[in-house]
PDB file with one MODEL, atoms N, CA, C and O in Angstrom:
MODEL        1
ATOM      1  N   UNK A   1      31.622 -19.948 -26.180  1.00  0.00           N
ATOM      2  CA  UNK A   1      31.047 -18.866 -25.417  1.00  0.00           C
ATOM      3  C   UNK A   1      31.880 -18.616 -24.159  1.00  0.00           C
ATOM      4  O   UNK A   1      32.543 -19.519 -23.649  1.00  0.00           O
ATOM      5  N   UNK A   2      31.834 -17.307 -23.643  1.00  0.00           N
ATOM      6  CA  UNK A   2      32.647 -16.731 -22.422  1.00  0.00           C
ATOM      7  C   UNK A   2      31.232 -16.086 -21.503  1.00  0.00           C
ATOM      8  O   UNK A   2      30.136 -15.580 -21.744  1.00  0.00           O
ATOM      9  N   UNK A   3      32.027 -16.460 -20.383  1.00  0.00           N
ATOM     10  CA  UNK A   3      31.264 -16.156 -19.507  1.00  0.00           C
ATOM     11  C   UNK A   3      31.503 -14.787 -18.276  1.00  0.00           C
ATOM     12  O   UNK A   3      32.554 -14.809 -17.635  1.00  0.00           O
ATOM     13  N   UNK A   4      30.697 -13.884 -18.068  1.00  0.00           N
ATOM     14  CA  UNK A   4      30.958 -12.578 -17.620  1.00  0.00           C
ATOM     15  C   UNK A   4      30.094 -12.309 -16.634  1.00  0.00           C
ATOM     16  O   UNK A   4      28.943 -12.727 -16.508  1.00  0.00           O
ATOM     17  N   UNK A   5      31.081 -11.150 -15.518  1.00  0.00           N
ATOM     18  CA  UNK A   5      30.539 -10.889 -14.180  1.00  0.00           C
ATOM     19  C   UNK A   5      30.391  -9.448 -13.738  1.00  0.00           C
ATOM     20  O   UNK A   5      31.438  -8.828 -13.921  1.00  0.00           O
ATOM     21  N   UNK A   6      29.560  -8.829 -13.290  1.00  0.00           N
ATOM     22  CA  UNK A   6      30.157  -7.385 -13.144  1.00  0.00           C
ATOM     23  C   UNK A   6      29.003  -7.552 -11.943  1.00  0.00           C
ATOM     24  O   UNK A   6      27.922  -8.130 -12.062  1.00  0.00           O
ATOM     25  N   UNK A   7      29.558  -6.854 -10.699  1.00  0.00           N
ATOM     26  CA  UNK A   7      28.870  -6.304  -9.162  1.00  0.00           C
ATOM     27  C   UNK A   7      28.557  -5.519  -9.102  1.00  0.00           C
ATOM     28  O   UNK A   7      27.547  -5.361  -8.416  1.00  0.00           O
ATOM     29  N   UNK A   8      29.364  -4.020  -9.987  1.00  0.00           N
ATOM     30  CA  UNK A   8      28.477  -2.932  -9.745  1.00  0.00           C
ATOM     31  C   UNK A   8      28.321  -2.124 -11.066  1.00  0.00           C
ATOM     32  O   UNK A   8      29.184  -2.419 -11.892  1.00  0.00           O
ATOM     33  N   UNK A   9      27.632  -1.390 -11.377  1.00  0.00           N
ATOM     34  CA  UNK A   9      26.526  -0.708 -10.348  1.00  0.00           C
ATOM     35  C   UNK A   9      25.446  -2.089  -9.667  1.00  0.00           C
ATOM     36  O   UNK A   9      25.081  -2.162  -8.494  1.00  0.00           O
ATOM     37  N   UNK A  10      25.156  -2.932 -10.614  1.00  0.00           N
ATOM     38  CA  UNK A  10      24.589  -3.373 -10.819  1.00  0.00           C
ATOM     39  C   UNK A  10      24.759  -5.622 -11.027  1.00  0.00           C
ATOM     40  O   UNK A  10      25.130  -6.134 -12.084  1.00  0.00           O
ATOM     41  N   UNK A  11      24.374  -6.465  -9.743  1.00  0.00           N
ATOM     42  CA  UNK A  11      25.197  -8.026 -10.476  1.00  0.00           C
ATOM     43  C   UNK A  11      24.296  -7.825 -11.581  1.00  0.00           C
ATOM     44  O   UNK A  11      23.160  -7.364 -11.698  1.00  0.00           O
ATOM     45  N   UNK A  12      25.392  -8.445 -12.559  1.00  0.00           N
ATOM     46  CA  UNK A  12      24.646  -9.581 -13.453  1.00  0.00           C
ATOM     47  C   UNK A  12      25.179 -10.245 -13.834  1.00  0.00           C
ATOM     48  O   UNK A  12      26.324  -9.793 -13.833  1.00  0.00           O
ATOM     49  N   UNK A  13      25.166 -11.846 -14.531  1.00  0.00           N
ATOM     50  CA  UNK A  13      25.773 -12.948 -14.986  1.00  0.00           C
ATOM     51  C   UNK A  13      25.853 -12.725 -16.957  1.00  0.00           C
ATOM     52  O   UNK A  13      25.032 -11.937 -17.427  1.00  0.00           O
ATOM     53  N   UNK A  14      26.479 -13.181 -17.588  1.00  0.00           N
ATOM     54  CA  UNK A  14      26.505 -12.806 -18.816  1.00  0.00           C
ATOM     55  C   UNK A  14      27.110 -13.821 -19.690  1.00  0.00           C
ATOM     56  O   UNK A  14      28.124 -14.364 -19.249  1.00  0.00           O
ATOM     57  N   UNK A  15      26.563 -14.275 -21.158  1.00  0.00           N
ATOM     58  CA  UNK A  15      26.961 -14.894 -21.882  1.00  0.00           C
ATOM     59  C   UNK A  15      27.413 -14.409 -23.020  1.00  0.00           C
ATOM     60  O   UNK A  15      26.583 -13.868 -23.751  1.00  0.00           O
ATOM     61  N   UNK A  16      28.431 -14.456 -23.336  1.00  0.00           N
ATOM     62  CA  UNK A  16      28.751 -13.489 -24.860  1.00  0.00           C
ATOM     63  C   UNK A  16      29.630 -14.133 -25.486  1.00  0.00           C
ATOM     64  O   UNK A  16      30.215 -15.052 -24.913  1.00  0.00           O
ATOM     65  N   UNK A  17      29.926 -13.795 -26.815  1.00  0.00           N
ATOM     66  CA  UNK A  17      30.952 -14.546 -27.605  1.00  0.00           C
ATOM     67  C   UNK A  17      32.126 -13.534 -27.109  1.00  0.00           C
ATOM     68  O   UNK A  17      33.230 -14.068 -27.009  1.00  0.00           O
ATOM     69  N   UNK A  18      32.059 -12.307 -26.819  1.00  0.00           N
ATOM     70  CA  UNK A  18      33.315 -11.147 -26.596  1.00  0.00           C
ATOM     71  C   UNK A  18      33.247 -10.427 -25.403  1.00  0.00           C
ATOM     72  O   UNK A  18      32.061 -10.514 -25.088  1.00  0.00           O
ATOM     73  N   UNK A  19      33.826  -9.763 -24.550  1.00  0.00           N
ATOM     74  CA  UNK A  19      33.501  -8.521 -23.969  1.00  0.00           C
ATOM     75  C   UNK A  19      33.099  -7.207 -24.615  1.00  0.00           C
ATOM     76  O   UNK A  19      32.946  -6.301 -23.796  1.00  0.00           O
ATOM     77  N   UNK A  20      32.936  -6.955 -25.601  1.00  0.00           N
ATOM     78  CA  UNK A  20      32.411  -5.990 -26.101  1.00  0.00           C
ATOM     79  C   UNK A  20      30.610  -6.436 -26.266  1.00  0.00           C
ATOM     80  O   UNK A  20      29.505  -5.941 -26.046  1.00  0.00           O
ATOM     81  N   UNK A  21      31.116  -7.471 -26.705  1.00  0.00           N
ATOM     82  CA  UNK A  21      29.245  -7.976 -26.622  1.00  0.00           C
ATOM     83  C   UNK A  21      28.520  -8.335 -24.921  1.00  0.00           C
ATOM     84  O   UNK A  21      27.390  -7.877 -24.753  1.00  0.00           O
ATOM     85  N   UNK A  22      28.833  -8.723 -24.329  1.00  0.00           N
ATOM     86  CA  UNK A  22      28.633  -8.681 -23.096  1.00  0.00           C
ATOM     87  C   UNK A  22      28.290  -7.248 -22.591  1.00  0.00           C
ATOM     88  O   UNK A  22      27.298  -6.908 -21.946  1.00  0.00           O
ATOM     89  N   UNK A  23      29.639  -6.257 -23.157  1.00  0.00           N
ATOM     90  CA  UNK A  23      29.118  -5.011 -22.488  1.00  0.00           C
ATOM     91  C   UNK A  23      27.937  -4.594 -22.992  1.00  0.00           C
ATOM     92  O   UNK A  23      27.027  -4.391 -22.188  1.00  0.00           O
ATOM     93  N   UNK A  24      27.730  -4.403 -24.256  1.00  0.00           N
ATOM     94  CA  UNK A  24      26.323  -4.547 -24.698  1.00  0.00           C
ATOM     95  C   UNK A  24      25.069  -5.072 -24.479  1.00  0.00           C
ATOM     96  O   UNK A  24      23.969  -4.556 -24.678  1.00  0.00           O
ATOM     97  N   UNK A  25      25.412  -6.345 -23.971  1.00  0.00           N
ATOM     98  CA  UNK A  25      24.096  -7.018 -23.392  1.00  0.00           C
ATOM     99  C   UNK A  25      23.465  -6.695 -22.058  1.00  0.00           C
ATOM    100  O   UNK A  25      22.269  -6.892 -21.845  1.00  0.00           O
ATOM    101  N   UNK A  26      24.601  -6.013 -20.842  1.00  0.00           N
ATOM    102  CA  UNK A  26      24.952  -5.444 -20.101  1.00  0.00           C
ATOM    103  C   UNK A  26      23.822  -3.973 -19.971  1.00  0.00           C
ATOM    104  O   UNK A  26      22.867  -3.755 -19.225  1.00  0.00           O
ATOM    105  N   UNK A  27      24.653  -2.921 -21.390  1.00  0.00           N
ATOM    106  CA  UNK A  27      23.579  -1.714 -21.376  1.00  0.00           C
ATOM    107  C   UNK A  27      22.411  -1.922 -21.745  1.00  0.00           C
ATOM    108  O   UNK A  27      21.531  -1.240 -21.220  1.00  0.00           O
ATOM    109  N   UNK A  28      22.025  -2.988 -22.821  1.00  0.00           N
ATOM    110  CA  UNK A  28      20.809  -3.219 -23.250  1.00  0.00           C
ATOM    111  C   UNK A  28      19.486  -3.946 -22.057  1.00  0.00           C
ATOM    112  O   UNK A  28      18.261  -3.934 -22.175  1.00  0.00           O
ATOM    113  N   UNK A  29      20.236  -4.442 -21.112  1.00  0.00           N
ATOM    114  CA  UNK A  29      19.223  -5.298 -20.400  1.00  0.00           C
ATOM    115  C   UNK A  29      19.391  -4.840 -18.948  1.00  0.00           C
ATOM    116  O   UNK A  29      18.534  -5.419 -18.280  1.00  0.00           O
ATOM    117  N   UNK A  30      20.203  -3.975 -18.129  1.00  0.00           N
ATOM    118  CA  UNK A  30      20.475  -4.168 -16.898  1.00  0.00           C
ATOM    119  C   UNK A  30      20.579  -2.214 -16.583  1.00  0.00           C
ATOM    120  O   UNK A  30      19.878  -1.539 -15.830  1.00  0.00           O
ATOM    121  N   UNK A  31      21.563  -1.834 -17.366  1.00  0.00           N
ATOM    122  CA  UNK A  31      21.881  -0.283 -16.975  1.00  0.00           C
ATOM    123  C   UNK A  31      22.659   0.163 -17.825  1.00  0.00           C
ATOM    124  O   UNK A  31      23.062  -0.670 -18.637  1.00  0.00           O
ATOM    125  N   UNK A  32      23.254   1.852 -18.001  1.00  0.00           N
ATOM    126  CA  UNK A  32      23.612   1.866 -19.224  1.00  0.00           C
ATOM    127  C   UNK A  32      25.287   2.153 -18.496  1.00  0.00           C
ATOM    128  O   UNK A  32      25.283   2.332 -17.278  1.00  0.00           O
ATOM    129  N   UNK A  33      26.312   2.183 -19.031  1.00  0.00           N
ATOM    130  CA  UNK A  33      27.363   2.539 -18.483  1.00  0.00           C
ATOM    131  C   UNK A  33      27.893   4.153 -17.999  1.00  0.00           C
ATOM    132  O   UNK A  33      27.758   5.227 -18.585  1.00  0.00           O
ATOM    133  N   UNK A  34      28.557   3.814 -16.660  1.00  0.00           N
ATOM    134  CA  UNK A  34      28.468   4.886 -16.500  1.00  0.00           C
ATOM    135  C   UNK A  34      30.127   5.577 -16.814  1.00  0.00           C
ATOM    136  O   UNK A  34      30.502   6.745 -16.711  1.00  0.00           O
ATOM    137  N   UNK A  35      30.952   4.234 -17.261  1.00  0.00           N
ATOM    138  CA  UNK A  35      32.321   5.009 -17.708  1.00  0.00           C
ATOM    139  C   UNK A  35      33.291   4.035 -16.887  1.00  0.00           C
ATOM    140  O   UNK A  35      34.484   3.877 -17.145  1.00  0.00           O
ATOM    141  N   UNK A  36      32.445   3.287 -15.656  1.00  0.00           N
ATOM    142  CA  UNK A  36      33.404   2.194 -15.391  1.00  0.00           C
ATOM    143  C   UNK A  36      32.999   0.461 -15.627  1.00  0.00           C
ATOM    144  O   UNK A  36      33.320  -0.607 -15.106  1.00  0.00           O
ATOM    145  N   UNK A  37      32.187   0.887 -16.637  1.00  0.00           N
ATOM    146  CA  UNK A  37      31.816  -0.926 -16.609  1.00  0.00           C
ATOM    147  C   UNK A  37      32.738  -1.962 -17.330  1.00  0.00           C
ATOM    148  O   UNK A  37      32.917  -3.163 -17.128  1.00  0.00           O
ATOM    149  N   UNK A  38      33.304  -1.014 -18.315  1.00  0.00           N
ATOM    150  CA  UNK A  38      34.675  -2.167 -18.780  1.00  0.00           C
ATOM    151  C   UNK A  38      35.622  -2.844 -17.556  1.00  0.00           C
ATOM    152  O   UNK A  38      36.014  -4.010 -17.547  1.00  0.00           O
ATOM    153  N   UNK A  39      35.875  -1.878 -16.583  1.00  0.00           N
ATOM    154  CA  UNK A  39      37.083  -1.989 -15.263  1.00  0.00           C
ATOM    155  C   UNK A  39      35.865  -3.371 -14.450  1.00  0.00           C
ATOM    156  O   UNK A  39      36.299  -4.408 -13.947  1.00  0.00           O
ATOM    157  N   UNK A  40      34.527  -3.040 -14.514  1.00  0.00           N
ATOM    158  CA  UNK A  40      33.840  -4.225 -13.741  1.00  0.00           C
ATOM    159  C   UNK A  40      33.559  -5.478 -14.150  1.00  0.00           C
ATOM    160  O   UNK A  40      33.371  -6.490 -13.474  1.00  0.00           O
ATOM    161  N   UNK A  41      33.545  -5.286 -15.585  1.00  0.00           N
ATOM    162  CA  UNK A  41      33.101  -6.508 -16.243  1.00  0.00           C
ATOM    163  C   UNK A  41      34.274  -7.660 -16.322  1.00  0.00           C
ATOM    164  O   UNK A  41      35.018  -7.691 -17.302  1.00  0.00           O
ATOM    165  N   UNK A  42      34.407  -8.611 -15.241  1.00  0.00           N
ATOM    166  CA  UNK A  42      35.642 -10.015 -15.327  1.00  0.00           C
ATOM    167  C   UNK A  42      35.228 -11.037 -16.368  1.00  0.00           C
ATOM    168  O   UNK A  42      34.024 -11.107 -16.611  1.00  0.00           O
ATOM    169  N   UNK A  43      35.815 -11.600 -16.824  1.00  0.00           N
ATOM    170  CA  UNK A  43      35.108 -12.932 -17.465  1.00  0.00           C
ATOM    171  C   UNK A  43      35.896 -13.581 -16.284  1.00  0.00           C
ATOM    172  O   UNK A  43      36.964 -13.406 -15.696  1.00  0.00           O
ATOM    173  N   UNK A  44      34.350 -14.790 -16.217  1.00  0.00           N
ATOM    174  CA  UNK A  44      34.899 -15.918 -14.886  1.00  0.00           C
ATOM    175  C   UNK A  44      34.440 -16.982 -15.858  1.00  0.00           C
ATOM    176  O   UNK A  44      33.753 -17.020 -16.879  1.00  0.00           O
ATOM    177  N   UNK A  45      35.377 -18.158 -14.811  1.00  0.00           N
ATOM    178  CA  UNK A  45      35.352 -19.755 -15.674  1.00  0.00           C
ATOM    179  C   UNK A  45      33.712 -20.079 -15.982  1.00  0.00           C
ATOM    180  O   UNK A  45      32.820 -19.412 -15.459  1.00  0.00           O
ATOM    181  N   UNK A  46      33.496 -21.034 -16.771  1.00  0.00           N
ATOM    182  CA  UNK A  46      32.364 -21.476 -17.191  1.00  0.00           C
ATOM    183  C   UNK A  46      31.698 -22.377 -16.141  1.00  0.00           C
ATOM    184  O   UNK A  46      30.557 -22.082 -15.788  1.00  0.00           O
ATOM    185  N   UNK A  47      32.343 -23.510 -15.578  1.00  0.00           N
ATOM    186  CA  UNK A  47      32.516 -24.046 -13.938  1.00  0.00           C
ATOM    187  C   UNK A  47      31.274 -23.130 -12.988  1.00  0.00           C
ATOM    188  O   UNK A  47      30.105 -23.421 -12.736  1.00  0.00           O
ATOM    189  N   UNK A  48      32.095 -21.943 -12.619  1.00  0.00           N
ATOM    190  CA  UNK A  48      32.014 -21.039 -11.717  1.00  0.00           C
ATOM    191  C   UNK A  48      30.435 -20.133 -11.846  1.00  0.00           C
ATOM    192  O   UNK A  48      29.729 -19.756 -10.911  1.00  0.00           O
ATOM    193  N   UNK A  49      30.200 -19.956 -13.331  1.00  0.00           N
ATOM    194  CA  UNK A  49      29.091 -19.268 -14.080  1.00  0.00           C
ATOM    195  C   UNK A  49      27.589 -20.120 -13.651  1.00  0.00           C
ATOM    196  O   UNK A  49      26.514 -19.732 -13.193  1.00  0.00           O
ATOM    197  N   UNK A  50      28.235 -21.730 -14.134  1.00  0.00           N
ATOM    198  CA  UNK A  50      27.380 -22.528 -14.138  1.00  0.00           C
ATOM    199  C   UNK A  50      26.950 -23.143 -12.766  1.00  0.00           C
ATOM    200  O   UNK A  50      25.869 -23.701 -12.584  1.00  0.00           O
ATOM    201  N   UNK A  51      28.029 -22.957 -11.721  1.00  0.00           N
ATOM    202  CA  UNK A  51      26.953 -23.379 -10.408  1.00  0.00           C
ATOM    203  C   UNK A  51      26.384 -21.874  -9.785  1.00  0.00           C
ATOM    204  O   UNK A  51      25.534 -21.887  -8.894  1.00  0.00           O
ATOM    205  N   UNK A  52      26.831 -20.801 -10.236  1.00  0.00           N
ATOM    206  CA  UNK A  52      26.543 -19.326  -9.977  1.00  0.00           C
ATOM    207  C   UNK A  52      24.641 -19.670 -10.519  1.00  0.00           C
ATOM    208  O   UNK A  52      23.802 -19.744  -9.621  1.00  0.00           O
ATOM    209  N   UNK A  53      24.262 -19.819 -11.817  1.00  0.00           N
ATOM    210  CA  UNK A  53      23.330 -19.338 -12.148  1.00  0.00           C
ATOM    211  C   UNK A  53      22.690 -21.260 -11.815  1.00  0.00           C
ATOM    212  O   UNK A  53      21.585 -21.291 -12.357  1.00  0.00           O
ATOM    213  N   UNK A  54      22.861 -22.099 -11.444  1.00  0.00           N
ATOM    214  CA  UNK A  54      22.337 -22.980 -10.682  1.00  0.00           C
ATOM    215  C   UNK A  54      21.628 -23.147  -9.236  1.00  0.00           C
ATOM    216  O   UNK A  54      20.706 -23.787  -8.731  1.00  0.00           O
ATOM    217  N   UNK A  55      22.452 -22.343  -8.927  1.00  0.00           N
ATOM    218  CA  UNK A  55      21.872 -21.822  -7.415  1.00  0.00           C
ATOM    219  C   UNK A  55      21.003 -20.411  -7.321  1.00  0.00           C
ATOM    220  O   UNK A  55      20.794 -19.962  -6.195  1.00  0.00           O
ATOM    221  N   UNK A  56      20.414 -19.595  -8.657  1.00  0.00           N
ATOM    222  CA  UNK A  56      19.622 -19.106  -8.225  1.00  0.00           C
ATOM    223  C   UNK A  56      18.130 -19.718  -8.873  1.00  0.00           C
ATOM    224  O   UNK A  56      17.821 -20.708  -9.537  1.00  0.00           O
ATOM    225  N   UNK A  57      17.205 -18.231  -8.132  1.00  0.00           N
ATOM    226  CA  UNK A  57      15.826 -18.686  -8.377  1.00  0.00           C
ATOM    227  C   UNK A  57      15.283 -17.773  -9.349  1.00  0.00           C
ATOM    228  O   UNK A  57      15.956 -16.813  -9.725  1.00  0.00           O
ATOM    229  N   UNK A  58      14.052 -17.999  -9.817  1.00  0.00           N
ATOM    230  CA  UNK A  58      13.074 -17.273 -10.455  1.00  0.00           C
ATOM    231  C   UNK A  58      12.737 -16.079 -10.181  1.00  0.00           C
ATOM    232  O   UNK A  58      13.606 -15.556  -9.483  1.00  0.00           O
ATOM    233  N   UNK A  59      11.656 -15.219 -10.459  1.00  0.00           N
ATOM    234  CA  UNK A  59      11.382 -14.323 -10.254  1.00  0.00           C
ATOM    235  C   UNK A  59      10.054 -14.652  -9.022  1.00  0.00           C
ATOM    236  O   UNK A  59       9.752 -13.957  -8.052  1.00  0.00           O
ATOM    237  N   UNK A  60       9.536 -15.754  -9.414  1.00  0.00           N
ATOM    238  CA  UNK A  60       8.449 -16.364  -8.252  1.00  0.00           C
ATOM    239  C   UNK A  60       9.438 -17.124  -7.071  1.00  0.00           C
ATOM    240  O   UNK A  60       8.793 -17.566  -6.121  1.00  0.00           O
ATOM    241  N   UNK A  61      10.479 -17.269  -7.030  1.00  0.00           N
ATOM    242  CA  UNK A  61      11.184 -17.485  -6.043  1.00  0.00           C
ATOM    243  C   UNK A  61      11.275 -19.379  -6.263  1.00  0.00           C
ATOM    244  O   UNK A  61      11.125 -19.952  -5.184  1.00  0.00           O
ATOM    245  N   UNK A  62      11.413 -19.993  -7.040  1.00  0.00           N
ATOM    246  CA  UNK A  62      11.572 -21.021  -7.804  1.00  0.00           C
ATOM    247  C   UNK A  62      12.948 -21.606  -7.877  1.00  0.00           C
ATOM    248  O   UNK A  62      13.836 -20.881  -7.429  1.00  0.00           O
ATOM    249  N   UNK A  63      13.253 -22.613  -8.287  1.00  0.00           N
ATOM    250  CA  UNK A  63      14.469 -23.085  -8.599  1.00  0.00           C
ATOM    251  C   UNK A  63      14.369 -23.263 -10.083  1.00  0.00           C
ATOM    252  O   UNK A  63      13.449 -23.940 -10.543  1.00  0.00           O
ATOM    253  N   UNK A  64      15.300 -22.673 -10.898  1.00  0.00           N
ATOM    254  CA  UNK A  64      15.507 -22.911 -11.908  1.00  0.00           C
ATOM    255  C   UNK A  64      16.077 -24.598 -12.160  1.00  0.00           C
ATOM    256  O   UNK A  64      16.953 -25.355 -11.743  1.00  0.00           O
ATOM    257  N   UNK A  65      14.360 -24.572 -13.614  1.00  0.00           N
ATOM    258  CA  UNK A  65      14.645 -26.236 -13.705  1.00  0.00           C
ATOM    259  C   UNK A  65      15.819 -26.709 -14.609  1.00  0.00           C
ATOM    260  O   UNK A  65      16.238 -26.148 -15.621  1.00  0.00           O
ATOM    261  N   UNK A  66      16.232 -27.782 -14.072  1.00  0.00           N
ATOM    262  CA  UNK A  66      17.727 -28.754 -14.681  1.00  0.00           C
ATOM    263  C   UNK A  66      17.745 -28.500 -16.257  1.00  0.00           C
ATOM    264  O   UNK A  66      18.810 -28.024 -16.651  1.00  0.00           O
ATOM    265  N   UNK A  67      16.731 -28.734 -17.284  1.00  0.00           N
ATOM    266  CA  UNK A  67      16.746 -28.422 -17.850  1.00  0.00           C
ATOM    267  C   UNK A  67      17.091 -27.409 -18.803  1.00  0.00           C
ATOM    268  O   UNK A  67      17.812 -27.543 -19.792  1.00  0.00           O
ATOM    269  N   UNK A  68      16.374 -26.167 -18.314  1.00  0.00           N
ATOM    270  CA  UNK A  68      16.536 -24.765 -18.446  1.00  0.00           C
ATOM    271  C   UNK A  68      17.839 -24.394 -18.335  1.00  0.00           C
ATOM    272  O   UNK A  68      18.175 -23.502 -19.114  1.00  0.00           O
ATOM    273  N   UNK A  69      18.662 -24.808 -17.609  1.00  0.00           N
ATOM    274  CA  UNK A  69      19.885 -24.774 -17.017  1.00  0.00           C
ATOM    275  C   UNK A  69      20.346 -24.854 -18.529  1.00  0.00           C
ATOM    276  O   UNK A  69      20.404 -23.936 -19.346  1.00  0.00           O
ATOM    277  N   UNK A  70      20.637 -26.105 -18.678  1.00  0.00           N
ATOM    278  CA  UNK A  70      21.246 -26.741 -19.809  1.00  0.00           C
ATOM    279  C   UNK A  70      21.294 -26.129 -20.765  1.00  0.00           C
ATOM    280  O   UNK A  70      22.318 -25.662 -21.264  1.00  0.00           O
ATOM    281  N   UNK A  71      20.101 -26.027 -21.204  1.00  0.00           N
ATOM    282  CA  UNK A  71      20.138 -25.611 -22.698  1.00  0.00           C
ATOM    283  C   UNK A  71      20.610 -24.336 -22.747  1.00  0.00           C
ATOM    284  O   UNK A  71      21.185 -23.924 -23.754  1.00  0.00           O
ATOM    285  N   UNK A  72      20.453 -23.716 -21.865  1.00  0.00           N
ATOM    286  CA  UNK A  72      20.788 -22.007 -22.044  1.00  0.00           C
ATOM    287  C   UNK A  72      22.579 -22.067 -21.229  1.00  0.00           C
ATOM    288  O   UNK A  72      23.082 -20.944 -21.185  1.00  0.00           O
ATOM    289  N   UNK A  73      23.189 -22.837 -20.830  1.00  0.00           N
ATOM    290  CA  UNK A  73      24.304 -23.302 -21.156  1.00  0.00           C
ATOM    291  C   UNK A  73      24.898 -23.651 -22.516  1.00  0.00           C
ATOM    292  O   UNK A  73      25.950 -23.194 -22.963  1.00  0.00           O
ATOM    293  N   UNK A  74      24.028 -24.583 -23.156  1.00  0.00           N
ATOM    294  CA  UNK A  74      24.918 -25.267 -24.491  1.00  0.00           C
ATOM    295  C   UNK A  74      24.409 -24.739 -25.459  1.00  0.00           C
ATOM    296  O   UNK A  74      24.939 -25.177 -26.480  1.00  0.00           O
ATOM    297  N   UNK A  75      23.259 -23.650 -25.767  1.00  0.00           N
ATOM    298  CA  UNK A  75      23.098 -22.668 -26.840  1.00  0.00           C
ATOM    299  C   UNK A  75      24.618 -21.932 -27.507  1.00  0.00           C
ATOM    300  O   UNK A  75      25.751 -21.726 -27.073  1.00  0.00           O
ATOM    301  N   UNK A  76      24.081 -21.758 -28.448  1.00  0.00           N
ATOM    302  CA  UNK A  76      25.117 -20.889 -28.775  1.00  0.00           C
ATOM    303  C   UNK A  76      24.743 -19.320 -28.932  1.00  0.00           C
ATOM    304  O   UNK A  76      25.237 -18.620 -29.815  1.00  0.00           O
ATOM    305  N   UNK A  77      23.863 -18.876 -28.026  1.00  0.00           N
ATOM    306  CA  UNK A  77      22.932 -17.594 -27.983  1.00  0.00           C
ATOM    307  C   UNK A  77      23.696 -17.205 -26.928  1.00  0.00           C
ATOM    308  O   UNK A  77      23.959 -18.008 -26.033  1.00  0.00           O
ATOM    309  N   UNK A  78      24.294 -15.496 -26.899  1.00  0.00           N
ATOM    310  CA  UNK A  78      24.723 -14.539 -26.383  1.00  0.00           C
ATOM    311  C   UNK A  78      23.217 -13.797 -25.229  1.00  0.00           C
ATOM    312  O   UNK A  78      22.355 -13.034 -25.665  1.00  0.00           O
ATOM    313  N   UNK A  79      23.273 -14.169 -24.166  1.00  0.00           N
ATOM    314  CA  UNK A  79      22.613 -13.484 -22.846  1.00  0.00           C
ATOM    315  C   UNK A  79      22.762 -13.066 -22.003  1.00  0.00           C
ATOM    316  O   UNK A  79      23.952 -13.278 -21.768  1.00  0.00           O
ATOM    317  N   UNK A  80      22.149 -12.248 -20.826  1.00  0.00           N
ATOM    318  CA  UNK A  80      21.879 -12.241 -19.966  1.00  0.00           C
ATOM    319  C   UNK A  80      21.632 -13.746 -19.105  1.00  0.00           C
ATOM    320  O   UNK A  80      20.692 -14.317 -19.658  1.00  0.00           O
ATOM    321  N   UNK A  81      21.984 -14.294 -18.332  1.00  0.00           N
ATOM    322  CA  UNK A  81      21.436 -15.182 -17.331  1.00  0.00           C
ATOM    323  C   UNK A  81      21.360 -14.603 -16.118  1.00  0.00           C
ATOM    324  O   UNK A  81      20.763 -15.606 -15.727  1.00  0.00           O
ATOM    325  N   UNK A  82      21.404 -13.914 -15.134  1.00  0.00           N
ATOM    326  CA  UNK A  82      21.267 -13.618 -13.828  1.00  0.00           C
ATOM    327  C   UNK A  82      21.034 -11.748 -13.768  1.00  0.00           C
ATOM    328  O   UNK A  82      21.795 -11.090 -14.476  1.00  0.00           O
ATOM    329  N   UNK A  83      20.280 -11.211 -13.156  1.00  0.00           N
ATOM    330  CA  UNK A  83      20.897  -9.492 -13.034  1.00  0.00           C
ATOM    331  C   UNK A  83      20.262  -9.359 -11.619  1.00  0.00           C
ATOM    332  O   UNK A  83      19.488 -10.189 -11.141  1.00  0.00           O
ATOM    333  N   UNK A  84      20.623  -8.373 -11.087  1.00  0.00           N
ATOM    334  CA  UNK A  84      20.549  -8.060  -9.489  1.00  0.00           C
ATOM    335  C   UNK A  84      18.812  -8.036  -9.002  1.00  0.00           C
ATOM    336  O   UNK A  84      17.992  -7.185  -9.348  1.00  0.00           O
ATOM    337  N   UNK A  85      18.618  -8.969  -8.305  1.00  0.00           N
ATOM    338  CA  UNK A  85      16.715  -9.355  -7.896  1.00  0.00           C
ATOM    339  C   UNK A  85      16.524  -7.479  -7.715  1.00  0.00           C
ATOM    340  O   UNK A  85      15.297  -7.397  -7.770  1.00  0.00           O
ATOM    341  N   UNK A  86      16.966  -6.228  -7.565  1.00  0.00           N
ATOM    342  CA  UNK A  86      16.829  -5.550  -6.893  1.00  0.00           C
ATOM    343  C   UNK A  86      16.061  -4.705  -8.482  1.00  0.00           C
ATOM    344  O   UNK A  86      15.341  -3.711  -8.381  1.00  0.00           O
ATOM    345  N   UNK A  87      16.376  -5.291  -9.696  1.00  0.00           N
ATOM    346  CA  UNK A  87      16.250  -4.488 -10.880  1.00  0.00           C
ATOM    347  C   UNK A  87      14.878  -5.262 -11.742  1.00  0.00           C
ATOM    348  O   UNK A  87      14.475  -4.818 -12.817  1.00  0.00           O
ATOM    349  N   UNK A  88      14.162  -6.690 -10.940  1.00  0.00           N
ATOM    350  CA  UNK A  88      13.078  -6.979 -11.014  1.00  0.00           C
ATOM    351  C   UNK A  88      12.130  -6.312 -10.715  1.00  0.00           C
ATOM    352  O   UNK A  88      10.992  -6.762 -10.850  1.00  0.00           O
TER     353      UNK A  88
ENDMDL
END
């Protein structure tokens, strides 16, 4: 799995086997493109992903548990993990 970043329009964190699937997971869950989301979407290290979506919280303002972490790390399921608190 690769791991993906895009700031605007909109953050979100992303798990995909491709960038084409990412961009997809992207329009399906967050916003739809507006013509520059390929130019936004980086893949960043797995490292970087994983203390990224470690350090945030819930929607109740929570720490995401150790657990939870994990498994949705070592899945082999294509997601969403993080999108901008502003689109809650």
């Amino acid at each position: 799995m690769k791991f993906y970043e895009v700031h605007y329009p909109y953050y979100a964190l992303l798990k995909a086997e491709t960038k084409e699937e990412a961009l997809k997971l992207y329009i399906d869950a967050v916003c739809d493109d507006d013509g520059s989301l390929s130019q936004e979407l980086k893949e960043v290290e797995r490292d970087y992903a994983l203390a990224m979506y470690s350090r945030a919280k819930t929607e109740d303002g929570k720490d995401i548990p150790i657990p939870v972490i994990l498994e949705d790390f070592q899945d082999d399921e294509s997601k969403v993990l993080l999108i901008d608190s502003t689109l809650l």
